[in-house]
N, CA, C and O of each residue as an XYZ file, in Angstrom:
588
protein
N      43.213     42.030     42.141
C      44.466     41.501     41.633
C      44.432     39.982     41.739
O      44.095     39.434     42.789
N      44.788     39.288     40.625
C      44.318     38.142     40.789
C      45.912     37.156     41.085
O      46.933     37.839     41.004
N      46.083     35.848     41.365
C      47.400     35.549     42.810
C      48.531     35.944     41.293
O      49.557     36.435     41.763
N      48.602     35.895     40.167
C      49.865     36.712     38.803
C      50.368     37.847     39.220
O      51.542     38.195     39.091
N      49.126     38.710     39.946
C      50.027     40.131     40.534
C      50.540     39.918     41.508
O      51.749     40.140     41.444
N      50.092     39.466     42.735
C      50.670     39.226     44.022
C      52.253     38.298     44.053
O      53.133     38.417     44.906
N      52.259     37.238     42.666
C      53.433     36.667     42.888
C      54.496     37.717     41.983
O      55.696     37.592     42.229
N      54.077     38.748     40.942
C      54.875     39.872     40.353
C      55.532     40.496     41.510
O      56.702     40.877     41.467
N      54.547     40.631     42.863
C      54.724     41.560     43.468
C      56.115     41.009     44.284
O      57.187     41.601     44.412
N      55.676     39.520     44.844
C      56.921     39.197     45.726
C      57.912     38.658     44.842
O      58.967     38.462     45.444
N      57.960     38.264     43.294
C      59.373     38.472     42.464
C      60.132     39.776     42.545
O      61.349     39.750     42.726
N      59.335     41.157     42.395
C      60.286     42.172     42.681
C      60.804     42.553     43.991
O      61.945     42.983     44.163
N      59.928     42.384     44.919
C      60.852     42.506     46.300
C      61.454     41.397     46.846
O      61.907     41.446     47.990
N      61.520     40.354     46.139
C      62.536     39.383     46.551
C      63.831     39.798     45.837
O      64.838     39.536     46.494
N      64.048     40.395     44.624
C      64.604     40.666     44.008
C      65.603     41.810     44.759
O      66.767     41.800     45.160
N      64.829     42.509     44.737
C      65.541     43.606     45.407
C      65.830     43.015     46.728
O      66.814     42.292     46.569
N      65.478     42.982     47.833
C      66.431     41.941     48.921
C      67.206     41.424     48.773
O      68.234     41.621     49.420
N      67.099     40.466     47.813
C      68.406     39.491     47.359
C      69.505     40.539     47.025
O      70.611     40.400     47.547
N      69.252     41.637     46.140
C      70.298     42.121     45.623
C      71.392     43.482     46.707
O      72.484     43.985     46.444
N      70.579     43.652     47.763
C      70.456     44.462     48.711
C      71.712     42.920     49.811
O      72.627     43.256     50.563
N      71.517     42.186     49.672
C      72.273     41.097     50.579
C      73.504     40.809     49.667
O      74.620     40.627     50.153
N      73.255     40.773     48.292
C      74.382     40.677     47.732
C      75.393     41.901     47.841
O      76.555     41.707     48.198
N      74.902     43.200     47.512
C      75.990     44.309     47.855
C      76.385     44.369     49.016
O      77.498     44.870     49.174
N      75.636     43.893     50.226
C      76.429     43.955     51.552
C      77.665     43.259     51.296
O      78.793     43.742     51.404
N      77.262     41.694     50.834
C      78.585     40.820     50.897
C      79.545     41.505     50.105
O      80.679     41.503     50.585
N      79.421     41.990     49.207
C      80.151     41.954     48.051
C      81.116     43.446     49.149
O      82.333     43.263     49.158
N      80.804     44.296     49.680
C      81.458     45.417     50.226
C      81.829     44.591     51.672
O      82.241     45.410     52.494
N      81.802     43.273     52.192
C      82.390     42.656     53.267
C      81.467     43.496     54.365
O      81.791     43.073     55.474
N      80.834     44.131     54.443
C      79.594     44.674     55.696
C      78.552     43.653     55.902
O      77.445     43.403     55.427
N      79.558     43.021     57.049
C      78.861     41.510     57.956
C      77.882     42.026     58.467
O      76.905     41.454     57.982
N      77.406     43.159     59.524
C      76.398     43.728     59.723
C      75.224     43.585     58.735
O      74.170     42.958     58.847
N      75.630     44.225     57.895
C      74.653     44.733     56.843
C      74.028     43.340     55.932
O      72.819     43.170     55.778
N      75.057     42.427     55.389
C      75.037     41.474     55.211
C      74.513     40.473     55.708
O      74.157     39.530     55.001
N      74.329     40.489     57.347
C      73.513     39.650     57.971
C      71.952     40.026     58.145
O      71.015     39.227     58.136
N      71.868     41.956     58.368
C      70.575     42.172     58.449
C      70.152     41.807     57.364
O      69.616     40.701     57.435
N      70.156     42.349     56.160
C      69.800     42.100     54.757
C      69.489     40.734     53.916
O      68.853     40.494     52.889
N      70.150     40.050     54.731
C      69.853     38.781     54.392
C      68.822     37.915     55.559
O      67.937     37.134     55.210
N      69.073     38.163     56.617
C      67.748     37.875     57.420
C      66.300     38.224     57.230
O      65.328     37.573     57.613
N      66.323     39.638     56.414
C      65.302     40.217     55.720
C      64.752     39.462     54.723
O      63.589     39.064     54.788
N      65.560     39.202     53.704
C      65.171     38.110     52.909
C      65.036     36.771     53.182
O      64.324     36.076     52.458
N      65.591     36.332     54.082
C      65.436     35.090     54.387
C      64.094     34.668     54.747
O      63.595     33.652     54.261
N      63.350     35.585     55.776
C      62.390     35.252     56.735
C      60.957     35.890     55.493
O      59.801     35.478     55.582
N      61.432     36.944     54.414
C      60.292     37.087     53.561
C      59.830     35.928     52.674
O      58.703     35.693     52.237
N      61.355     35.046     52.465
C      61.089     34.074     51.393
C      60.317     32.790     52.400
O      59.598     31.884     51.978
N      60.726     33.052     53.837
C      60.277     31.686     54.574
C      58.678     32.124     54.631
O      57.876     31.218     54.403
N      58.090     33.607     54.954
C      56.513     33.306     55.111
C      55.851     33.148     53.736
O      54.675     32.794     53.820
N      56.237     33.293     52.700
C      55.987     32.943     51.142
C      55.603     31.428     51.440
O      54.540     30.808     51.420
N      57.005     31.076     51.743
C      56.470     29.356     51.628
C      55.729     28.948     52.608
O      54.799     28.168     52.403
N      55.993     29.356     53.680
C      54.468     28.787     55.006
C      53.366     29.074     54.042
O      52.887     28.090     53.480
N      52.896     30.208     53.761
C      51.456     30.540     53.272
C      51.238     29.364     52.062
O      50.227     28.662     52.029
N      52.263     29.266     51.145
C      51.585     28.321     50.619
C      51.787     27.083     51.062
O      50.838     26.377     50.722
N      52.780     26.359     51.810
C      52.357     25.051     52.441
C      50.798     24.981     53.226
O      49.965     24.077     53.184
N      50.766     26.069     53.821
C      49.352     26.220     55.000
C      48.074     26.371     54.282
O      47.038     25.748     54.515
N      48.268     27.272     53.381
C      47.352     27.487     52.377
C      46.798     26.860     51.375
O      45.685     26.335     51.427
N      47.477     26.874     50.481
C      47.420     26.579     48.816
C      47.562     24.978     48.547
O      46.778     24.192     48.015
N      49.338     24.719     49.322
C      49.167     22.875     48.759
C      47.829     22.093     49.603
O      46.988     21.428     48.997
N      47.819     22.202     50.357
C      46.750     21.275     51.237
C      45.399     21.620     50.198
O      44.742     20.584     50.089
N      44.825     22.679     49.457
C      43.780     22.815     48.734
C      44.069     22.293     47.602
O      43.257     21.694     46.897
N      44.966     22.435     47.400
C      45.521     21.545     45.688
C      45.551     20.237     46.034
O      44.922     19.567     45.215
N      46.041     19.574     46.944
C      45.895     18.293     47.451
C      44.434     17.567     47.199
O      43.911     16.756     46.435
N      44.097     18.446     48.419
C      42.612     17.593     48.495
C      42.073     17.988     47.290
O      41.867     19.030     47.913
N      41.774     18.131     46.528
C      41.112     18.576     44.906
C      41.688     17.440     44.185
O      40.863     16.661     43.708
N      43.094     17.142     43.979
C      44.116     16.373     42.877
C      44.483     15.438     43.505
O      44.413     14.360     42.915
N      44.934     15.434     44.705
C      45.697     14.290     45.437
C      47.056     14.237     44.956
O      47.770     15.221     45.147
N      47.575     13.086     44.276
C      48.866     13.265     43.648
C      49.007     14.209     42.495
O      50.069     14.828     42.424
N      48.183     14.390     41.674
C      48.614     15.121     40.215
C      48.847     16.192     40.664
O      49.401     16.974     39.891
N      48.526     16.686     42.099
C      48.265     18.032     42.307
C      49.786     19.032     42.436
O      49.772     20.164     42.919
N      51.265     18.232     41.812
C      52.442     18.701     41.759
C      52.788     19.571     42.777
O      53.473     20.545     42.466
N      52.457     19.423     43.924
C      52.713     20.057     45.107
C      54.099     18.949     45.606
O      55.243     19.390     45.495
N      53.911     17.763     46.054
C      54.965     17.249     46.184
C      56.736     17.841     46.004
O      57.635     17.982     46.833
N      56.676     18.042     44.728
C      57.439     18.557     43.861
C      58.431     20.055     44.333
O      59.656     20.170     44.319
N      57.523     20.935     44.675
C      57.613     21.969     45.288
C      57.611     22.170     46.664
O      57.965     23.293     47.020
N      57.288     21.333     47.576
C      57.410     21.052     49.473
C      59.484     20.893     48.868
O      60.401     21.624     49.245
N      59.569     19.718     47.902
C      60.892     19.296     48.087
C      61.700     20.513     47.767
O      62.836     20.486     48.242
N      61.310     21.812     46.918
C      62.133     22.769     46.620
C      62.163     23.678     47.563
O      62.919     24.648     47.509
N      60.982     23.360     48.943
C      61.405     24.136     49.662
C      62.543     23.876     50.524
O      63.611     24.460     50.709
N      62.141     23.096     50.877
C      62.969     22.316     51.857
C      64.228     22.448     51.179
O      65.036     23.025     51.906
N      64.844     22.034     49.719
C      66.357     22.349     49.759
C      66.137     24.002     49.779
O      67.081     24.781     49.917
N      65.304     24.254     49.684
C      65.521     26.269     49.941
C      65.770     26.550     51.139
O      66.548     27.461     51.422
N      65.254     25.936     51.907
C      65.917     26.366     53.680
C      66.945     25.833     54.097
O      67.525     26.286     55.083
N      67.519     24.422     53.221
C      68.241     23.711     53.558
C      69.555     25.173     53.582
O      70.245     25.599     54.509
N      69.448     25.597     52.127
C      70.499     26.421     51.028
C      70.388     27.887     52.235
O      71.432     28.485     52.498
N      69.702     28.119     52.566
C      69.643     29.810     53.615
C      70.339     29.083     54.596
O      71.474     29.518     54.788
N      69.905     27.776     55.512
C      70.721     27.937     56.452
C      72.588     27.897     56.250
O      73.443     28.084     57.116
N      72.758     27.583     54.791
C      74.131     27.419     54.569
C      74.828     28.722     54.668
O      75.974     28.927     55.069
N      73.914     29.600     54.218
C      74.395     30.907     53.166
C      74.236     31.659     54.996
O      75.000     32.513     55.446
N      73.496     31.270     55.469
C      73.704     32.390     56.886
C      74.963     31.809     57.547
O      75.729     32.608     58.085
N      75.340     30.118     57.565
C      76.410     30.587     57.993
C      77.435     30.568     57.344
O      78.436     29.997     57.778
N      77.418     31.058     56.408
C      78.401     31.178     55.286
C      78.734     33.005     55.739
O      79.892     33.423     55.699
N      77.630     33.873     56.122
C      77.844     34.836     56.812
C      78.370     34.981     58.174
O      79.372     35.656     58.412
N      77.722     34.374     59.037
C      78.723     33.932     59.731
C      80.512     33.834     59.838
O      81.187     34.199     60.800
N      80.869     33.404     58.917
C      81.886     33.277     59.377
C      82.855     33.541     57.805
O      83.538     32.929     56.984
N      82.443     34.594     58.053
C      82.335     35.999     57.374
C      83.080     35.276     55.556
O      83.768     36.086     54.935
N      82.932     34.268     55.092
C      83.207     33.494     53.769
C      81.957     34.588     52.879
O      80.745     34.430     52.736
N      82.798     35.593     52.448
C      81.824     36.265     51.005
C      81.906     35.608     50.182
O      80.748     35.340     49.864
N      82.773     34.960     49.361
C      83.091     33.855     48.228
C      81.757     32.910     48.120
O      80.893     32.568     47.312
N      82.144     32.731     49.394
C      80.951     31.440     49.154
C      79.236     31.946     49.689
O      78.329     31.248     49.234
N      78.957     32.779     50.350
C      77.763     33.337     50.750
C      77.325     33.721     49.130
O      76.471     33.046     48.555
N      77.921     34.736     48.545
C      77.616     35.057     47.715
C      77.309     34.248     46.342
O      76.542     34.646     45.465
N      78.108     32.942     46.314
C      77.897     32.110     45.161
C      76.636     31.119     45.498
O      75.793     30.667     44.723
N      76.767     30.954     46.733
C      75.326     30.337     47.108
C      74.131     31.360     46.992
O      73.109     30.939     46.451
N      74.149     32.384     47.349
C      73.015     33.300     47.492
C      72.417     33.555     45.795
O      71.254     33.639     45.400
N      73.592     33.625     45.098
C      73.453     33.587     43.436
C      72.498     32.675     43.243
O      71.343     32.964     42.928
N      73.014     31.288     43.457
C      72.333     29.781     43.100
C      71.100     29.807     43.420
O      70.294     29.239     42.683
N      70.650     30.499     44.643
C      69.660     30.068     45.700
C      68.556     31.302     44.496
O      67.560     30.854     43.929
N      68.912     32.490     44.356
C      67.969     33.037     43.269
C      67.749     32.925     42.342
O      66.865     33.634     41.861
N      68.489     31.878     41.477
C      68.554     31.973     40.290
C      67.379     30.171     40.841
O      66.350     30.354     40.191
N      67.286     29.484     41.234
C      66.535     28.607     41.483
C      65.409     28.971     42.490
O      64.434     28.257     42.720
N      65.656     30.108     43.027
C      64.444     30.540     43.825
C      62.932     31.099     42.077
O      61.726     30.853     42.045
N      63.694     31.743     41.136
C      63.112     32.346     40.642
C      62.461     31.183     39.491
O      61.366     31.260     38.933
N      63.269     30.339     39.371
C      62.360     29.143     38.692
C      61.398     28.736     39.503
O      60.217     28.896     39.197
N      61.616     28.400     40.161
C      60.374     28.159     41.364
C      59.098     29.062     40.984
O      58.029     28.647     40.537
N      59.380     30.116     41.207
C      58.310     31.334     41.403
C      57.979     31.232     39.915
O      57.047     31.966     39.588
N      58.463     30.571     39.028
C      57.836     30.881     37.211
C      56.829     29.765     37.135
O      55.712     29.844     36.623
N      57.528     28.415     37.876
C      56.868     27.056     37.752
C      55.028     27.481     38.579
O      53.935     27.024     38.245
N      55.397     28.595     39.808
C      54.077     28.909     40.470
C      53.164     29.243     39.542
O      52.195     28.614     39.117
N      53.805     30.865     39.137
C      53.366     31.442     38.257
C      52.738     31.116     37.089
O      51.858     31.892     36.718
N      53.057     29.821     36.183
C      52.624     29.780     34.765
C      51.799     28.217     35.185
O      51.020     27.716     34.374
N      52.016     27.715     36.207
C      51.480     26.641     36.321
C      50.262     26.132     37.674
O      49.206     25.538     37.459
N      50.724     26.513     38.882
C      50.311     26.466     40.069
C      48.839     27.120     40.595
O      47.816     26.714     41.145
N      49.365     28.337     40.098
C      48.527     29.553     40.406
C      46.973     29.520     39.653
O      45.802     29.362     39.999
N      47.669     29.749     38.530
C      46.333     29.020     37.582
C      45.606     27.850     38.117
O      44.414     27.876     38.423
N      46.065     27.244     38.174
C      45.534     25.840     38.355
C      44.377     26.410     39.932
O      43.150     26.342     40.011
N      45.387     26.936     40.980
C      44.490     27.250     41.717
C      43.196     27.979     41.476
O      42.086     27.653     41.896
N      43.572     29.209     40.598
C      42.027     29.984     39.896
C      41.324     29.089     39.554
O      40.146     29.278     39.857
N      41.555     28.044     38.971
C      40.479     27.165     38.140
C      39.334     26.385     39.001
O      38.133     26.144     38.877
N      40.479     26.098     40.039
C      39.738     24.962     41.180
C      39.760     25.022     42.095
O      39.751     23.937     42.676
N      39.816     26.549     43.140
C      39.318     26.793     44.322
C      38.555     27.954     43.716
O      38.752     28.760     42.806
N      37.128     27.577     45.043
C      36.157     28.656     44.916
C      36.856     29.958     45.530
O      37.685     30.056     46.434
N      36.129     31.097     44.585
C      36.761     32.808     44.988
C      36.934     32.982     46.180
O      38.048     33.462     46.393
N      36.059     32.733     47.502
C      36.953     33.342     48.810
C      37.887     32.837     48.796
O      38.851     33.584     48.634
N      38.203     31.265     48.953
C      39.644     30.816     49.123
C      40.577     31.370     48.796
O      41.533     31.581     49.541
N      40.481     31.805     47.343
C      41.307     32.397     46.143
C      41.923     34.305     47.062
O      43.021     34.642     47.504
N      40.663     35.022     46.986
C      40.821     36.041     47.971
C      41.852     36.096     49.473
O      42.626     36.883     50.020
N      41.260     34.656     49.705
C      42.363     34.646     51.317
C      43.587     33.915     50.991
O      44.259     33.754     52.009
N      44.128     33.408     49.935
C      45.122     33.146     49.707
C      45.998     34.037     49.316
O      47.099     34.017     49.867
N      45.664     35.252     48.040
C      45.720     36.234     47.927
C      46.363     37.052     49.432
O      47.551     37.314     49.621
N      45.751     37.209     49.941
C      45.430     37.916     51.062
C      46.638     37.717     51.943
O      47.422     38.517     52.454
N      46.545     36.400     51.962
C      47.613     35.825     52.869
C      49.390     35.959     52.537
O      50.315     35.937     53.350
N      49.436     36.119     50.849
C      50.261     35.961     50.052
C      50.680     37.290     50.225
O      51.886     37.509     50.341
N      49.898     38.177     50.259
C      50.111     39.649     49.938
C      50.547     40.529     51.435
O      51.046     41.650     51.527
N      50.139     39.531     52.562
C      50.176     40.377     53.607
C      52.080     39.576     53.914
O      53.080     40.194     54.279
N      52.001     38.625     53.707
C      53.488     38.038     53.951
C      54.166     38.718     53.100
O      55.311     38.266     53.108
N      54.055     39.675     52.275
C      55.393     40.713     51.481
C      55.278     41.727     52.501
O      56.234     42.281     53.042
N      53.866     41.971     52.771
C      54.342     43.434     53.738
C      54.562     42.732     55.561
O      54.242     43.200     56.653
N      55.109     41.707     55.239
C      55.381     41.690     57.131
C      57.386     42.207     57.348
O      58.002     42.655     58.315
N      57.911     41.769     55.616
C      59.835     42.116     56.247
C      59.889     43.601     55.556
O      60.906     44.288     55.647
């Protein structure tokens, strides 16, 4: 499977998480709402470790600046910025607003994952040698099955 399936793979179970955190809120089950969203939270956070740890530092050293990683560190960062809002937006038990953030946060989580997808990823096939490619893979694939 080359990294197109592996990121198919964590678009649909991000998907479903997300939407699994949204029906909690939406039925006011703070419980449920908090597990469910911690679930997703911590799947979308080892996504991005693996590729900060992984992937940009190899795109780096290959490209240096062109290597549009920059670009994407900054989307993470407002991505954790945006979870820590939305948890305590659970917290203190605001569905209105958990939920309109949690909206925002996927609907820009999933551009993200297209910009990987049609642009990133490739780029990596092209210009890291196959093990790398394999353990990135690897790495990518084992962070869906850790939540």
């Amino acid at each position: 499977m080359l990294l197109d399936g592996v990121l198919a793979e964590h678009r649909s179970v991000t998907r479903t998480r997300l939407d699994r955190a949204l029906g909690s809120l939406e039925k006011r089950d703070w419980e449920q709402a908090a597990i469910h969203f911690d679930e997703f939270r911590r799947a979308c956070e080892e996504h991005m470790d693996v590729e900060e740890r992984e992937m940009f530092p190899a795109l780096d050293e290959r490209l240096g600046e062109r290597s549009g990683t920059a670009g994407l560190l900054a989307d993470h960062k407002r991505f954790r910025q945006m979870t820590a809002y939305i948890a305590a937006c659970i917290d203190l038990h605001d569905a209105e607003a958990a939920a309109f953030a949690l909206k925002r946060f996927g609907e820009q989580f999933e551009a993200h994952d297209m910009r990987e997808e049609w642009v990133l990823f490739p780029m990596c096939e092209r210009l890291l040698p196959p093990e790398q490619i394999a353990k990135l893979r690897a790495a990518l694939a084992h962070a869906e099955e850790l939540h």
